[in-house]
N, C-alpha and C positions, 0 to 999 in steps of 0.2 A: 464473393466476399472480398472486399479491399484490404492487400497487405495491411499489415497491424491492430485492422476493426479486430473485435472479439467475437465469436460467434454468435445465437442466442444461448447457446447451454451455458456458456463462461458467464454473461451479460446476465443471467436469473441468480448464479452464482452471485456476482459482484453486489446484485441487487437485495439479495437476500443476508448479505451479509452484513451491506451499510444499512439495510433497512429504509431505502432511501429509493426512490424511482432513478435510472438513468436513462440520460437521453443519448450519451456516446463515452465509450471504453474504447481505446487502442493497448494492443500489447507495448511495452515498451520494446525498443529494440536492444537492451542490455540483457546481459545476464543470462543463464544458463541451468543455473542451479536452483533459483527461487525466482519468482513470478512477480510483475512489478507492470501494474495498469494506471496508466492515464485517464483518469474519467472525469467527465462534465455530469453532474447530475442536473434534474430537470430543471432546477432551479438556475441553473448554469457556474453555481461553482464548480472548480475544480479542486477534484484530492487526486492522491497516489493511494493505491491501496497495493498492498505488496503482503503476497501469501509466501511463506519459508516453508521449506521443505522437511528441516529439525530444527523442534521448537526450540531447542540451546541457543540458534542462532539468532533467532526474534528477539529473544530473551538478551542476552550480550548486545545486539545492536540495541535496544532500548535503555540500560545502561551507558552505554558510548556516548547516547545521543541526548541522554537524560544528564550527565556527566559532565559533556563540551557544554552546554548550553547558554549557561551565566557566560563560560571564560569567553565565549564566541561573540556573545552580544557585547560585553564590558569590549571588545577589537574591532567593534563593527560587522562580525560577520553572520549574516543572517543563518539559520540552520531552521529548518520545518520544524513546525510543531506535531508531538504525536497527538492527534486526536484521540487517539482508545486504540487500545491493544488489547486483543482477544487470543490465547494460547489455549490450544487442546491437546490432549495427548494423541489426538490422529495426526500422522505428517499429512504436509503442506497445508494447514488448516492455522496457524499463526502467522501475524501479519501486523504491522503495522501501518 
């Protein structure tokens, strides 16, 4: 396995959760506490998908990020858009 590819268990994970084929997921190399993948799906776009550990945090970051968004754009500064955010009450299963 090549430092940062994901394995297949993670990779059925990723894919079963965008619902989407992937063709390559790398782990990010940040972070410690919540989980944060680089992936190309087949089609070759790329998203971040990022599973939290407790869902408060999901939650508060989607806020934050929901929040900065106008005042970021009106300065020029770009910020991701969330595509969909899914929260369950099992931890690490939220994500943006």
């Amino acid at each position: 396995l090549t430092p940062g590819l994901v394995d297949d268990s993670e990779r059925a994970v990723i894919e079963r959760v965008l619902a989407r084929p992937v063709s390559n997921a790398t782990k990010a190399a940040w972070g410690f506490t919540n989980r944060t993948d680089i992936v190309t799906l087949a089609g070759g776009e790329r998203v971040v998908v990022q599973r939290y550990r407790r869902r408060q945090d999901a939650e508060y970051r989607l806020r934050v990020m929901r929040g900065l968004w106008r005042p970021a754009a009106e300065a020029g500064i770009s910020i991701p858009r969330v595509r969909e955010f899914r929260s369950r009450r099992r931890p690490g299963l939220g994500r943006l």
